[in-house]
N, C-alpha and C positions, 0 to 999 in steps of 0.2 A: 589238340596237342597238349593243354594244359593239365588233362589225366594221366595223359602217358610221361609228361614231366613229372607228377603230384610235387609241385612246391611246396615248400611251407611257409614262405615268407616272399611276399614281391612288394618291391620298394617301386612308387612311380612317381614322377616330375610334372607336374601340372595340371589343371584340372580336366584337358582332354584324354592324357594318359589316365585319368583316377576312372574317368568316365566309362574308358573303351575297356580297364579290365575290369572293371565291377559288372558290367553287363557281360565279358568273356565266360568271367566266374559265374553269374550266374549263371548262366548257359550250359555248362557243365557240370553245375553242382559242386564247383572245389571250393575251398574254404582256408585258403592258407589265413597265414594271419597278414595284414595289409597294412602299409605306410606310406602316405602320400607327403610328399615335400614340396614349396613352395619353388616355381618352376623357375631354374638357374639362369636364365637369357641377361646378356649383359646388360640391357632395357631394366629388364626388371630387379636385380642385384643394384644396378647404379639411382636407383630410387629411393635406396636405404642403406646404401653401403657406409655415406657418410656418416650414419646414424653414430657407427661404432668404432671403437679405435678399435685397431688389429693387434696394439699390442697389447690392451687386452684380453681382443679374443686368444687370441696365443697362447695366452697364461692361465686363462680360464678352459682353455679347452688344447691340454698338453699332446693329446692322440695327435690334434690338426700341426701342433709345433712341429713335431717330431717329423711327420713326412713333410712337409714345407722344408726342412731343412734338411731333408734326405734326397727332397728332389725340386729343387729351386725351378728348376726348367717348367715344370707340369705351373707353376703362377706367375709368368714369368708376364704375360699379356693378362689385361682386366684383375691385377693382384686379389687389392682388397673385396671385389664380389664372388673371386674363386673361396678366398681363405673363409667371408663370411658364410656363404651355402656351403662351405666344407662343415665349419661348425655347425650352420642349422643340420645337416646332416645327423651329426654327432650327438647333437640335442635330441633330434628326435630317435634317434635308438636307443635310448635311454631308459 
């Protein structure tokens, strides 16, 4: 399936997901370009979440301000590990 999509960019969550398409791709021989982010589960977010204040992050990372406050509902449960993996997000497409 992954020819007949030719991606150019697949973003995955964890390292089972980095694992299962790096072996797809190989597989098929496509070559998008690839970014793996640290996997969002509330376990693991609440490991580090304390690390950082959010208002902070918010102010360092305006893109994540902006929809937090376009749509409060989407953090409404686990805030601070939504809004931080929104930033790591943000960081890493960078």
């Amino acid at each position: 399936m992954l020819p007949a999509l030719r991606p150019s960019h697949i973003v995955t969550s964890g390292k089972i997901a980095e694992i299962t398409v790096r072996e797809a791709l190989e597989k098929c021989g496509c070559s998008p370009a690839r970014r793996t982010l640290g996997h969002p589960s509330a376990q693991a977010m609440s490991r580090i979440c304390n690390l950082f204040s959010e208002a902070d992050l918010l102010q360092r990372y305006p893109e994540v301000k902006k929809v937090v406050d376009a749509h409060p509902e989407w953090v409404t449960k686990h805030r601070k590990n939504k809004v931080l993996f929104a930033c790591h997000a943000v960081s890493a497409a960078s």
